[in-house]
KOLKOLLUM-30581 format. One record per residue (C-alpha): x, y, z; residue number from 1. Coordinates in Angstrom, 3 decimals. Layout:
<pt xx="X" yy="Y" zz="Z" k="NUM"/>
...
This chain:
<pt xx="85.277" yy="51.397" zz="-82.620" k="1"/>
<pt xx="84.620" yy="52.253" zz="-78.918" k="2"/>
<pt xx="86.027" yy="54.480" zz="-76.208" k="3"/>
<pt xx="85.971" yy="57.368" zz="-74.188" k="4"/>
<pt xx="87.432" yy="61.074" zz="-74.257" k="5"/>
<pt xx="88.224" yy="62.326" zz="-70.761" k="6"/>
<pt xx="88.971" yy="66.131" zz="-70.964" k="7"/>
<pt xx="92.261" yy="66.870" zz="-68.734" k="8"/>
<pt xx="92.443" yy="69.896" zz="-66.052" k="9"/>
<pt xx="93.809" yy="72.173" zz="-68.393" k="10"/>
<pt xx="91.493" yy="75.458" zz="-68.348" k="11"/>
<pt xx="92.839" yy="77.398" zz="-70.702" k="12"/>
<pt xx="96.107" yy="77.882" zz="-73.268" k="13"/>
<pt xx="97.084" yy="81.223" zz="-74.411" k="14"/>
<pt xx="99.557" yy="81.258" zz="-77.450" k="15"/>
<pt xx="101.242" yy="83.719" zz="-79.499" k="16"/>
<pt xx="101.171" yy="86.315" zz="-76.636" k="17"/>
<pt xx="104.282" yy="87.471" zz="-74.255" k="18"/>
<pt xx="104.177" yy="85.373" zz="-70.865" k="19"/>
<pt xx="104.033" yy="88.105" zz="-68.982" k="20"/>
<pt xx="100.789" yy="89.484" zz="-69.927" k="21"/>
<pt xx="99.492" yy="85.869" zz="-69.745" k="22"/>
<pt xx="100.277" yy="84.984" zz="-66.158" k="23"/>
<pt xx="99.417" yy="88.325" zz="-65.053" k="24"/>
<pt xx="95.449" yy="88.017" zz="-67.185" k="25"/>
<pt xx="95.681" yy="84.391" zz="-65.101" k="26"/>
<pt xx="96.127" yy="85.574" zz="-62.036" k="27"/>
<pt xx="93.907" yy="88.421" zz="-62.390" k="28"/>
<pt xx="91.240" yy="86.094" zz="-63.491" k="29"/>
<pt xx="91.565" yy="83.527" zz="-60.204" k="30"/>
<pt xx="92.381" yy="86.013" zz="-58.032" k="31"/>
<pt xx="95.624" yy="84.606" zz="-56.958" k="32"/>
<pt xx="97.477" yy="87.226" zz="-54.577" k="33"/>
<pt xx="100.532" yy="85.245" zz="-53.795" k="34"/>
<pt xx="102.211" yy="83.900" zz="-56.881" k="35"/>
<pt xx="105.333" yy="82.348" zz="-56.962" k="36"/>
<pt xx="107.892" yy="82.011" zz="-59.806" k="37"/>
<pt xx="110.263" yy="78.343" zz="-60.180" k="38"/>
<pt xx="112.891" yy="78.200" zz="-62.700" k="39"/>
<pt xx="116.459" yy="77.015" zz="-63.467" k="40"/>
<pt xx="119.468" yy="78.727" zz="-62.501" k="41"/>
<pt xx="120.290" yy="79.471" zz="-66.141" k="42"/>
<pt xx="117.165" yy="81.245" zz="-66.520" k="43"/>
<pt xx="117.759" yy="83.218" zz="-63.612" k="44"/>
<pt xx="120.694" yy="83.965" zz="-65.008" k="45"/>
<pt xx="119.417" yy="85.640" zz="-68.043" k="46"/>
<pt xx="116.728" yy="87.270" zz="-65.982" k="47"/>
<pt xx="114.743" yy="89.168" zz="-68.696" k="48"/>
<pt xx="112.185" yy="86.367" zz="-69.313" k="49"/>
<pt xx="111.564" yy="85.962" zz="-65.344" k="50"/>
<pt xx="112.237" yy="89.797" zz="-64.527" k="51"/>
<pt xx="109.392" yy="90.435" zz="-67.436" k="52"/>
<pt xx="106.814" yy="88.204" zz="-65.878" k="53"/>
<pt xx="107.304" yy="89.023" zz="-62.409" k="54"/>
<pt xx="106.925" yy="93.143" zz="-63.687" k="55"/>
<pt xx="103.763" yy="92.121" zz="-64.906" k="56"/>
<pt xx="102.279" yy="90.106" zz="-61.758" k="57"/>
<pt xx="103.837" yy="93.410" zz="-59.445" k="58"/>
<pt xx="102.205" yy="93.036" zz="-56.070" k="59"/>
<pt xx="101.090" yy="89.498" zz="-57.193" k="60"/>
<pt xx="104.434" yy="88.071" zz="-56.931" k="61"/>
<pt xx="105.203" yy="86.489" zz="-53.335" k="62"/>
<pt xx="108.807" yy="84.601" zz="-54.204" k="63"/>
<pt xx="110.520" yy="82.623" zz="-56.443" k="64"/>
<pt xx="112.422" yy="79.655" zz="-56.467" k="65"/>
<pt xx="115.524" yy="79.637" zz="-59.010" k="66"/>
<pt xx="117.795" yy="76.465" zz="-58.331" k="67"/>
<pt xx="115.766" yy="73.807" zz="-59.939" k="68"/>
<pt xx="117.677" yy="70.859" zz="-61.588" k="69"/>
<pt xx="117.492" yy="68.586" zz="-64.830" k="70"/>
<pt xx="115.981" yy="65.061" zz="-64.192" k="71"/>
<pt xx="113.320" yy="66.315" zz="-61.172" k="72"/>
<pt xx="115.206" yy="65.435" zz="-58.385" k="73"/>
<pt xx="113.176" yy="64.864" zz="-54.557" k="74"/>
<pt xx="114.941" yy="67.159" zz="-53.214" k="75"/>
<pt xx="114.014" yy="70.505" zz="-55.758" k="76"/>
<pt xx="110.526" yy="68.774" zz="-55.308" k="77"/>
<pt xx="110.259" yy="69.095" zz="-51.645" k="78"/>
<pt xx="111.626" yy="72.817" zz="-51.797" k="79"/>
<pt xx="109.060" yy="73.948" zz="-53.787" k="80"/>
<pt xx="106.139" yy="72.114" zz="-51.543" k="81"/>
<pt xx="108.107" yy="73.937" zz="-48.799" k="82"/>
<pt xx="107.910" yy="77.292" zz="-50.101" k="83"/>
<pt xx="104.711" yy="77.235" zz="-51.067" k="84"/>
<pt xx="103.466" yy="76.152" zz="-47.777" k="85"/>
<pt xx="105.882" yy="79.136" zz="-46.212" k="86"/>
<pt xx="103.756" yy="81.680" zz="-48.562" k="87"/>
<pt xx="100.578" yy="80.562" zz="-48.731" k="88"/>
<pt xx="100.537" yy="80.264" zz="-52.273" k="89"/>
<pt xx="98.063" yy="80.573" zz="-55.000" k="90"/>
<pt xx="99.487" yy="79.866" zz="-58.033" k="91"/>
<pt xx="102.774" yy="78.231" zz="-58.863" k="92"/>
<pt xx="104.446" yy="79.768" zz="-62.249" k="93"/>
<pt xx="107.196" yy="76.658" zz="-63.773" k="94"/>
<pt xx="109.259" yy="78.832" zz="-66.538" k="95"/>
<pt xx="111.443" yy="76.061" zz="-68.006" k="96"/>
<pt xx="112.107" yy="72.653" zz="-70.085" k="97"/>
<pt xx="110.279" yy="69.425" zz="-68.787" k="98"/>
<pt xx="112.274" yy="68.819" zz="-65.911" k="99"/>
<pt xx="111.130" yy="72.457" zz="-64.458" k="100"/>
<pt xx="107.564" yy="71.736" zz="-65.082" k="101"/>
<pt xx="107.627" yy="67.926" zz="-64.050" k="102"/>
<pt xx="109.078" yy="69.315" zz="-60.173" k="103"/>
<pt xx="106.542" yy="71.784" zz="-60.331" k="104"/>
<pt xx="104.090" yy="69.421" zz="-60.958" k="105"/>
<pt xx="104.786" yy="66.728" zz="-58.615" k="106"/>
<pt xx="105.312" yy="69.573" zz="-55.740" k="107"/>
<pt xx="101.407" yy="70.324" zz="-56.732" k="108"/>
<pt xx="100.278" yy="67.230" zz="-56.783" k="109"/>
<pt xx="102.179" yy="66.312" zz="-53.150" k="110"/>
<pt xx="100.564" yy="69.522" zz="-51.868" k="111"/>
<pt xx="96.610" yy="68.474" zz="-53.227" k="112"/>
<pt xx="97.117" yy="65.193" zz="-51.305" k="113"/>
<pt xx="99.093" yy="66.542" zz="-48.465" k="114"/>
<pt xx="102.110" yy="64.435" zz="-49.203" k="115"/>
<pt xx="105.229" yy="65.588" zz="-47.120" k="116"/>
<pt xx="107.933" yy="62.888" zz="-47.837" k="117"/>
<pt xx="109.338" yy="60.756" zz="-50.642" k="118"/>
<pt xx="108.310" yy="57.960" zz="-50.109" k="119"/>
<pt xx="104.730" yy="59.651" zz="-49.798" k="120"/>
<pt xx="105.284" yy="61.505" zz="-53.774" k="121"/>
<pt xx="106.631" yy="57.964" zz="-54.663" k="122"/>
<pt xx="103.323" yy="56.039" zz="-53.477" k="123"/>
<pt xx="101.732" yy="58.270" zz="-56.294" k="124"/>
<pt xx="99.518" yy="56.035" zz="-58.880" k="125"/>
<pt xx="100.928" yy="55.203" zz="-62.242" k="126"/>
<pt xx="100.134" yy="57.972" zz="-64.752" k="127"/>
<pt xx="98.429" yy="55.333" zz="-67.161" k="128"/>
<pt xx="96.373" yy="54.726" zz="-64.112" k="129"/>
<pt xx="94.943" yy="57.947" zz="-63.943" k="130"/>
<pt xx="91.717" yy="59.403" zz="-64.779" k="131"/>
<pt xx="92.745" yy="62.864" zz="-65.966" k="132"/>
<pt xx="89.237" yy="64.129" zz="-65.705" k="133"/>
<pt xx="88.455" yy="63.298" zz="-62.266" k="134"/>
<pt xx="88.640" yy="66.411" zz="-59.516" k="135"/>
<pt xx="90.523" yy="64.998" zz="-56.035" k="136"/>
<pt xx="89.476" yy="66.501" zz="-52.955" k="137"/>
<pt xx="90.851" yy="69.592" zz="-52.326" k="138"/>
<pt xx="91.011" yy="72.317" zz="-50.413" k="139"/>
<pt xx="90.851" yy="76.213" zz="-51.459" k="140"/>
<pt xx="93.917" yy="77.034" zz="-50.494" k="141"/>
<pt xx="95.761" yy="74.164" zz="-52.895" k="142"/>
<pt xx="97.921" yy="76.072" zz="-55.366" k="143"/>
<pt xx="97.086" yy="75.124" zz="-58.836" k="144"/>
<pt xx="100.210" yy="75.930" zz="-61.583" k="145"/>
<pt xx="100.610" yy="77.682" zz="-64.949" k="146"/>
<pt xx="103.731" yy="76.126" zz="-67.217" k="147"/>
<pt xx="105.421" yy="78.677" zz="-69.555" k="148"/>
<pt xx="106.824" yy="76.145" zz="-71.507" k="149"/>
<pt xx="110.791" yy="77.103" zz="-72.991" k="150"/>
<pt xx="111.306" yy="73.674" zz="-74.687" k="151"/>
<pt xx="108.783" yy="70.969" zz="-76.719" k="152"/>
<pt xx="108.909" yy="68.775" zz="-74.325" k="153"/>
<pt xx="105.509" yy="68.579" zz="-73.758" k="154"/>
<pt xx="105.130" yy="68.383" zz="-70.173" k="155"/>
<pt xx="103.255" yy="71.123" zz="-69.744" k="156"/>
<pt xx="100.029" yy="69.484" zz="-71.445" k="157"/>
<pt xx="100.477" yy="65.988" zz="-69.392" k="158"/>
<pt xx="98.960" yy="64.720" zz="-65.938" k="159"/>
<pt xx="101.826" yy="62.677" zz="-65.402" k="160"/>
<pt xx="105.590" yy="63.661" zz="-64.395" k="161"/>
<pt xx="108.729" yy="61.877" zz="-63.253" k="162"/>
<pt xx="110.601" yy="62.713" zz="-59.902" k="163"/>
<pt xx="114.370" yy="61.250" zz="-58.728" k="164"/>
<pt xx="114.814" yy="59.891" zz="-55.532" k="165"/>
<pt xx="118.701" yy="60.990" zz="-55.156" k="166"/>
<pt xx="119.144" yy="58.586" zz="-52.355" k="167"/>
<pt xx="118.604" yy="55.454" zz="-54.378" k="168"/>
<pt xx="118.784" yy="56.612" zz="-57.262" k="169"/>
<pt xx="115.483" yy="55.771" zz="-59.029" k="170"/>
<pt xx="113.480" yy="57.690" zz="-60.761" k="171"/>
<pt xx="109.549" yy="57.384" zz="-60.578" k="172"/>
<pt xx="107.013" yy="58.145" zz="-63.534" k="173"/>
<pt xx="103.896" yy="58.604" zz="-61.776" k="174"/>
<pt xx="100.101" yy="60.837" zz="-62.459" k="175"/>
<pt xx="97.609" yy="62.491" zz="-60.831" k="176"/>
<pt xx="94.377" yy="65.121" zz="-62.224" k="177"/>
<pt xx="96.083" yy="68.269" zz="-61.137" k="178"/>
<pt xx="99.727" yy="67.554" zz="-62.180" k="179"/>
<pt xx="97.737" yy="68.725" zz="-65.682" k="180"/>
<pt xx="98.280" yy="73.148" zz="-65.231" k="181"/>
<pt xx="95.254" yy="75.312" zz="-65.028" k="182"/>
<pt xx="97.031" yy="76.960" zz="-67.581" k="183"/>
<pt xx="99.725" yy="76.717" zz="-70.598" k="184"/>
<pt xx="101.145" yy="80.132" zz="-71.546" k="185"/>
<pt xx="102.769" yy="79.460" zz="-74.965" k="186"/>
<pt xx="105.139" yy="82.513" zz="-75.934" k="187"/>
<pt xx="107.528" yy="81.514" zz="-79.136" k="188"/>
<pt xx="110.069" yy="84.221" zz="-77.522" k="189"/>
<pt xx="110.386" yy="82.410" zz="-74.101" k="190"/>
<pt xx="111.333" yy="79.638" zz="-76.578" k="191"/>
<pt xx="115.083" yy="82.069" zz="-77.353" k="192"/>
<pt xx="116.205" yy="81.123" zz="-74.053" k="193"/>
<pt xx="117.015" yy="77.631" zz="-74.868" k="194"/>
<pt xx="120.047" yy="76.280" zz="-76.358" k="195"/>
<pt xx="119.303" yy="75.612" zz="-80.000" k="196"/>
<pt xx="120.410" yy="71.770" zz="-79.791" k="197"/>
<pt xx="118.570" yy="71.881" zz="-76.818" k="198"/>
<pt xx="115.185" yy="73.072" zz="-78.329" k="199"/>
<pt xx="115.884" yy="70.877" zz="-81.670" k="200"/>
<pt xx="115.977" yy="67.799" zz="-79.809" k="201"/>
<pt xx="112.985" yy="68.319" zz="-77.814" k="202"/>
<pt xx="111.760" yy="68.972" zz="-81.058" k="203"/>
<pt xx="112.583" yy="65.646" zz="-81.933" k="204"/>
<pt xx="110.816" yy="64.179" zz="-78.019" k="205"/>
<pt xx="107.570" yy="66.101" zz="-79.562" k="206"/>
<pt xx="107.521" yy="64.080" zz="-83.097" k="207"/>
<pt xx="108.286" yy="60.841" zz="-80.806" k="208"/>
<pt xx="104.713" yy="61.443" zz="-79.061" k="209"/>
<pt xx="102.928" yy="62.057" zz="-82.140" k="210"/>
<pt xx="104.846" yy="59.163" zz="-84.419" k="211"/>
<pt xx="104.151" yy="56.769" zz="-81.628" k="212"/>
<pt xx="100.413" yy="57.507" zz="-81.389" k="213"/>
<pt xx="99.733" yy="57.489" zz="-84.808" k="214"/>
<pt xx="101.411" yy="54.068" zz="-85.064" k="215"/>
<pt xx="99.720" yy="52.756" zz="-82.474" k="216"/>
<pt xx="96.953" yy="49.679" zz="-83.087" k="217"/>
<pt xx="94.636" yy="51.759" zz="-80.625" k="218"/>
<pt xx="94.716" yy="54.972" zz="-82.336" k="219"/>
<pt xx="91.534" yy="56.555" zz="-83.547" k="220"/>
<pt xx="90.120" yy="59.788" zz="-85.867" k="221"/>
<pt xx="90.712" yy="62.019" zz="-83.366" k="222"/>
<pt xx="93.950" yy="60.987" zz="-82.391" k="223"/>
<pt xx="95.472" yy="60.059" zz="-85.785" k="224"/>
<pt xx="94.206" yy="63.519" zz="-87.257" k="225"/>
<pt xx="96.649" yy="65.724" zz="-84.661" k="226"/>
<pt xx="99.208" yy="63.254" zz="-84.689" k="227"/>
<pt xx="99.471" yy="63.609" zz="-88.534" k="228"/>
<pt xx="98.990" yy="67.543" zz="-88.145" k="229"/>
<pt xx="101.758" yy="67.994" zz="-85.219" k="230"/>
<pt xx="104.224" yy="65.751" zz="-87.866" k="231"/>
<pt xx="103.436" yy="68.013" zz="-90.704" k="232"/>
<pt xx="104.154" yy="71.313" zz="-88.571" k="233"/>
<pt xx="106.784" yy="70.216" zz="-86.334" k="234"/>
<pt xx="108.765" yy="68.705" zz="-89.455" k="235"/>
<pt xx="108.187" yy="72.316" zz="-91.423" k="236"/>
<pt xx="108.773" yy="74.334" zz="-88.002" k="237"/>
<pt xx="111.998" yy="72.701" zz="-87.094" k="238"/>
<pt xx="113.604" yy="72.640" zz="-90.772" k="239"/>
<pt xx="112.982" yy="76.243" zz="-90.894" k="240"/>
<pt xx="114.270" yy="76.870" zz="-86.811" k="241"/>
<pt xx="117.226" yy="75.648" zz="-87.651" k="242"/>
<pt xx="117.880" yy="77.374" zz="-90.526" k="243"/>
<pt xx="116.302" yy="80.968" zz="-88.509" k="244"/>
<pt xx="116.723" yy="80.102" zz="-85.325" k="245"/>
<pt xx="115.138" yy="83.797" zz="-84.023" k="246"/>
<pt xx="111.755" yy="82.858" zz="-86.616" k="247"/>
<pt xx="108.882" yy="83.325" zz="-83.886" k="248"/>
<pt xx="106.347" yy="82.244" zz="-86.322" k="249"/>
<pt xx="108.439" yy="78.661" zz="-86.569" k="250"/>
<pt xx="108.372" yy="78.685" zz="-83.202" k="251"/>
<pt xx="104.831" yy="79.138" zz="-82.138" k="252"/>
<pt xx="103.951" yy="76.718" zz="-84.937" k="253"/>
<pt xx="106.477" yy="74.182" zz="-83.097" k="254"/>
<pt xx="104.526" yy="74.683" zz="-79.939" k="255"/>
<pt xx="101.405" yy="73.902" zz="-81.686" k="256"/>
<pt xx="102.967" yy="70.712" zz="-83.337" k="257"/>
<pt xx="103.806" yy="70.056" zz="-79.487" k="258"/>
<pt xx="100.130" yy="70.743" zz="-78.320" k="259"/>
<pt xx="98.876" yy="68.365" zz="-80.788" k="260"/>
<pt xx="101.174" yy="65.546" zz="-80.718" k="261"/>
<pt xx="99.929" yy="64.444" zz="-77.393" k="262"/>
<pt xx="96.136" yy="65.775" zz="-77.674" k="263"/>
<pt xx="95.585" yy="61.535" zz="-78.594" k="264"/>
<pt xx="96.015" yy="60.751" zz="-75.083" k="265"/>
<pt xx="92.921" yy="62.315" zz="-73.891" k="266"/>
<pt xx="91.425" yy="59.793" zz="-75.780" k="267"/>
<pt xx="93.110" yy="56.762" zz="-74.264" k="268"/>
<pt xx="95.558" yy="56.494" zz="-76.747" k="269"/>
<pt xx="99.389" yy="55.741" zz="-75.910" k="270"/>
<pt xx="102.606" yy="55.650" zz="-76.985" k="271"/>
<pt xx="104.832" yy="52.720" zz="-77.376" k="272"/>
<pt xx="108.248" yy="51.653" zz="-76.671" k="273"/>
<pt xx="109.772" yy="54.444" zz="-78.135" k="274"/>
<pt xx="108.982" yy="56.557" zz="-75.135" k="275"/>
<pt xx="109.871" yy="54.502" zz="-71.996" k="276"/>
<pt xx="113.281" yy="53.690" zz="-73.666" k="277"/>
<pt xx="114.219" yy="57.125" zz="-74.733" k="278"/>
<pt xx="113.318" yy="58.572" zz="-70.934" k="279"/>
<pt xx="115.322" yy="55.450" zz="-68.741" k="280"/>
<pt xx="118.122" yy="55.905" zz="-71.420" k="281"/>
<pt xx="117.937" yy="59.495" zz="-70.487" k="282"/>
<pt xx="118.507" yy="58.961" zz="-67.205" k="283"/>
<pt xx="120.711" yy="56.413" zz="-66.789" k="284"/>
<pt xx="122.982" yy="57.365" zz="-69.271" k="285"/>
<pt xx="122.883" yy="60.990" zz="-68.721" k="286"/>
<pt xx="121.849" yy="62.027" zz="-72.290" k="287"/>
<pt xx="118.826" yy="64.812" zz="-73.033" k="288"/>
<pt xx="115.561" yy="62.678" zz="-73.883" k="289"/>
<pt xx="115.185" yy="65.077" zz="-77.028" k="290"/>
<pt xx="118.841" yy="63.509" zz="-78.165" k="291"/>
<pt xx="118.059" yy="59.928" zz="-77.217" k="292"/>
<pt xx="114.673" yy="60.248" zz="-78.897" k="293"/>
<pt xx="116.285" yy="60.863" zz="-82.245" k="294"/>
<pt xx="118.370" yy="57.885" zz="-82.245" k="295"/>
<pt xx="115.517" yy="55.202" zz="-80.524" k="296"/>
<pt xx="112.516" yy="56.112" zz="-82.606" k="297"/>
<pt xx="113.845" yy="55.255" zz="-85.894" k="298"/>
<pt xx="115.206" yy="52.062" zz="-84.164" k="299"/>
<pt xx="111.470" yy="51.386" zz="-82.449" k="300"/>
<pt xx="109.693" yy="51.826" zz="-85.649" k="301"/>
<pt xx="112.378" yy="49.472" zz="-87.790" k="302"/>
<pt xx="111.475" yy="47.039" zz="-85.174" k="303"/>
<pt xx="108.316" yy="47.144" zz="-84.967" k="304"/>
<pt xx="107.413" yy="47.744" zz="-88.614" k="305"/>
<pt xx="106.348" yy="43.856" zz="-89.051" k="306"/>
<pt xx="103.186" yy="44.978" zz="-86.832" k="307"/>
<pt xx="101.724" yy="48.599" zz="-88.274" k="308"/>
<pt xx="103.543" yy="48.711" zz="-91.585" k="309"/>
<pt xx="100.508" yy="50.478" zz="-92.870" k="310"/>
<pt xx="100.306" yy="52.886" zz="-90.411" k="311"/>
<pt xx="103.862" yy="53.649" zz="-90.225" k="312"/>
<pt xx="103.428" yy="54.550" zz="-94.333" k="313"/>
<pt xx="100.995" yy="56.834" zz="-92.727" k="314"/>
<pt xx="103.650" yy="58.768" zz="-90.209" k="315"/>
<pt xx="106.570" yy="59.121" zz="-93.543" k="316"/>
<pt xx="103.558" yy="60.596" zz="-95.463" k="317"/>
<pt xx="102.350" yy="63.044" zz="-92.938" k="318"/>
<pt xx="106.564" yy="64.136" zz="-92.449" k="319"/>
<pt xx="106.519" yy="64.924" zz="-96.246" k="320"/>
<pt xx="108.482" yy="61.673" zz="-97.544" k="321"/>
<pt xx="105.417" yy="59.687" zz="-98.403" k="322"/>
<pt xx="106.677" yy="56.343" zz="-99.437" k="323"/>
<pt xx="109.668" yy="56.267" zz="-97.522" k="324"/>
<pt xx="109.918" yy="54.160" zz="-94.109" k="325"/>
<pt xx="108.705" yy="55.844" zz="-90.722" k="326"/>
<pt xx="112.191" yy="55.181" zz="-89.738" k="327"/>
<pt xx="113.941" yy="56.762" zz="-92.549" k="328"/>
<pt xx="111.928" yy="59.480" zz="-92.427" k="329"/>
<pt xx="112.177" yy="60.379" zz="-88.449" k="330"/>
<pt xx="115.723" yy="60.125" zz="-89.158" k="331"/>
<pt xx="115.919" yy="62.403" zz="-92.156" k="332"/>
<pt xx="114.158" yy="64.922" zz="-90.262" k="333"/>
<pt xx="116.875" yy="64.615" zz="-86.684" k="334"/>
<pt xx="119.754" yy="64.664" zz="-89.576" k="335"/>
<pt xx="118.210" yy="67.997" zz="-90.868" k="336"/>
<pt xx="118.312" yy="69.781" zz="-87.606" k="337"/>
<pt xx="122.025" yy="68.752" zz="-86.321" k="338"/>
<pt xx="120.988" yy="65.722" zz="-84.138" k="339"/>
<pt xx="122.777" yy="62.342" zz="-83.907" k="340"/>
<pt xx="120.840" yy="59.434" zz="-85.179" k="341"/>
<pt xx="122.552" yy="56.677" zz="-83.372" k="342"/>
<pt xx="123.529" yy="56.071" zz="-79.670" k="343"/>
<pt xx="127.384" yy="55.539" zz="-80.223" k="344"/>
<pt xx="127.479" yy="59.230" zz="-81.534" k="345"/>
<pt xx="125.688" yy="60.641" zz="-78.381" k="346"/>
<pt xx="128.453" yy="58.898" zz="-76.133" k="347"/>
<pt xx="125.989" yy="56.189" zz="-74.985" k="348"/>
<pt xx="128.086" yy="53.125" zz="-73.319" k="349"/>
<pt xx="126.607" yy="50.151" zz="-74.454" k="350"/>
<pt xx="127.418" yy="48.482" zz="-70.966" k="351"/>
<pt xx="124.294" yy="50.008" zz="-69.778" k="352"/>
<pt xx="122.269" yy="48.628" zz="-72.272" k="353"/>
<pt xx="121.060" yy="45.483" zz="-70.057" k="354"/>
<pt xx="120.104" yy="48.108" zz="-67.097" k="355"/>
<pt xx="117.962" yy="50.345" zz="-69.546" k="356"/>
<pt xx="116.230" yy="47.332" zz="-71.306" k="357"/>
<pt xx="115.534" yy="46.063" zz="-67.719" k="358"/>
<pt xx="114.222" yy="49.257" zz="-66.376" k="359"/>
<pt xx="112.124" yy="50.164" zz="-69.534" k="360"/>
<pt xx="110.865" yy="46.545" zz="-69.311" k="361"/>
<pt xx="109.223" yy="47.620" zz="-66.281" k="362"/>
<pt xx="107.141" yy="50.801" zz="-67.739" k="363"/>
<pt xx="103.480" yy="50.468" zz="-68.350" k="364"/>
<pt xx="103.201" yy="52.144" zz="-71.875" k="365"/>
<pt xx="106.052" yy="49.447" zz="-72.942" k="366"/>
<pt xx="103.292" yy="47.232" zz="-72.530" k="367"/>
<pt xx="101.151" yy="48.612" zz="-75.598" k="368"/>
<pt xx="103.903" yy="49.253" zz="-77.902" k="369"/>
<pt xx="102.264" yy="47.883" zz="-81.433" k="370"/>
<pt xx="104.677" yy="44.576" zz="-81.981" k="371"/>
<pt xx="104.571" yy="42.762" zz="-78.224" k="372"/>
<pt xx="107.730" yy="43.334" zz="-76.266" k="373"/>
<pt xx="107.553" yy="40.206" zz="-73.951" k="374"/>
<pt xx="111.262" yy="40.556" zz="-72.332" k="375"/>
<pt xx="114.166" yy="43.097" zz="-71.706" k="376"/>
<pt xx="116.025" yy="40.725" zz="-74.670" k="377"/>
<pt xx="113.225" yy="42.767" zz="-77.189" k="378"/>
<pt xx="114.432" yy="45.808" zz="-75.749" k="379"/>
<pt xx="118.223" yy="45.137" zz="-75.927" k="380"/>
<pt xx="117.730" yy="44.125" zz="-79.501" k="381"/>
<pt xx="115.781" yy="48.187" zz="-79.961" k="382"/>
<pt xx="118.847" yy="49.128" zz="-78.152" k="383"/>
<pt xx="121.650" yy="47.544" zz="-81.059" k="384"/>
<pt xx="119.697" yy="48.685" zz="-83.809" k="385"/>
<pt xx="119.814" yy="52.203" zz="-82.205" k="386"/>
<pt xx="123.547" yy="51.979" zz="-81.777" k="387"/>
């Protein structure tokens, strides 16, 4: 065994503690002065989570931004690169799911490199080209950004993010060192503000990252021990969320399952197919990739199981349902929260099943999924077994 850990920009993760007080000991610590706040419109709408961290920054905060979209599209990308050229800002604050946090972190990354167009944010390298631990050149004045995470998505512990280019309608998965946040704030309540099905089947996007990891022929001690330790808490966590949903203990221990299930990557190891399907499927179908991830990963790990049978025995056992299938097991577990388990029952057409194996086919991490995937005709047959 061989390989190397690269440590990612991430300075520090607070958790357990109100966001509020978090950003605010943050800011206070870089001595950021202008500090701007980037949501969704729904949670502007409910204002206390925002209204409570911009109290706590007081003459810290210098604007806020609060008509970001799902899916991270150019133009919500550009607006924020915009405004925080306008202020002259320190620190950029994404409060929000993964599509929040992705813009966020693609407007950073454009503003390190002084990108100022699409096509510039689209020339971005591959995230699985990448070195996470390298520092770009910089200047001072390049805001860095703390992610208070509302979802499991994840994002907010990743150098890599996708954008949408509305005008052709692609979307672009892409990396760079400082897409990763200075810091995470990770506050169970700010977790309340998101639709319970929504939350769930992030939930469900979280196990994906750790299930794929730990099934993976690359995987390692490091990695395999907090994949199996984010299945074991996010299966417990989200059993007991949905029957508590307010449980702030269940939550914070789903953030940690969320933390860990994608701690692997630092040491080079990736997910599979699982992934890259779930996110074009997403996208061009116009499902949440929590919901598509609960119907494709069972499907993924039925199809691969001929490669890593062993260490998909290992992935049932760390869920709690040791001797069952990976597959069954995932699916057990998306049943028990509320989530459909197969395409047809999210509304999926299967006429776009030929555009999503061909896009997916295209992904890098499809390319180190366990059993070889050598054509989109692999992927459409994923695709049936998930409908």
């Amino acid at each position: 065994m061989n390989g190397i850990f690269r440590n990612s920009k991430i300075e520090r993760v607070y958790f357990g503690r109100p966001a509020g007080e978090a950003v605010a000991e943050e800011a206070a610590l870089t001595e950021a002065t202008r500090v701007l706040l980037l949501t969704n419109q729904s949670l502007a709408r409910e204002a206390k989570l925002i209204e409570s961290i911009a109290t706590a920054l007081g003459w810290r905060h210098a604007g806020r931004l609060t008509s970001l979209k799902s899916q991270s599209p150019s133009a919500d990308v550009l607006a924020v690169m915009q405004l925080a050229r306008d202020t002259h800002a320190h620190l950029l604050v994404a409060i929000g799911g993964g599509s929040v946090i992705d813009t966020v972190k693609v407007a950073v990354a454009g503003l390190v490199d002084g990108r100022k167009t699409v096509a510039d944010l689209a020339a971005l390298p591959p995230y699985n080209q990448v070195d996470q631990s390298a520092w770009p050149a910089m200047s001072k004045s390049t805001p860095r950004l703390i992610a208070v995470p509302t979802t499991l998505s994840s994002a907010e512990f990743s150098w890599g993010a996708s954008f949408v280019d509305e005008s052709i309608n692609q979307k672009y998965a892409l990396g760079h060192p400082l897409m990763a946040p200075q810091a995470v704030v990770l506050d169970p309540a700010a977790t309340l503000t998101a639709p319970d099905d929504l939350f769930l089947g992030t939930g469900l996007k979280a196990i994906d990252h750790a299930a794929e990891r730990l099934a993976s022929h690359l995987g390692n001690p490091f990695s395999d021990a907090c994949a199996a330790e984010a299945l074991g808490l996010l299966d417990r966590a989200l059993r007991r969320i949905k029957q508590e949903p307010t449980d702030l203990a269940a939550r914070l221990d789903a953030q940690t399952g969320t933390w860990l299930s994608v701690a692997g990557q630092m040491s080079g190891v990736p997910v599979g197919a699982s992934h890259p399907i779930g996110r074009t499927l997403s996208f061009i179908a116009d499902v949440p990739h929590g919901a598509t991830s609960a119907a494709i990963q069972p499907a993924v790990m039925r199809w691969n199981t001929p490669a890593n049978a062993a260490r998909q025995a290992r992935i049932a056992a760390a869920l709690g349902q040791p001797g069952a299938s990976a597959a069954d097991a995932i699916a057990a577990l998306a049943t028990a929260v509320g989530l459909p388990v197969r395409l047809r029952d999210l509304g999926v057409d299967r006429a776009c099943f030929p555009e999503v194996a061909k896009v997916s086919f295209e992904q890098g991490s499809i390319r180190t999924n366990p059993r070889p995937i050598n054509a989109p005709d692999d992927i459409l047959e994923i695709l049936e077994l998930a409908w």
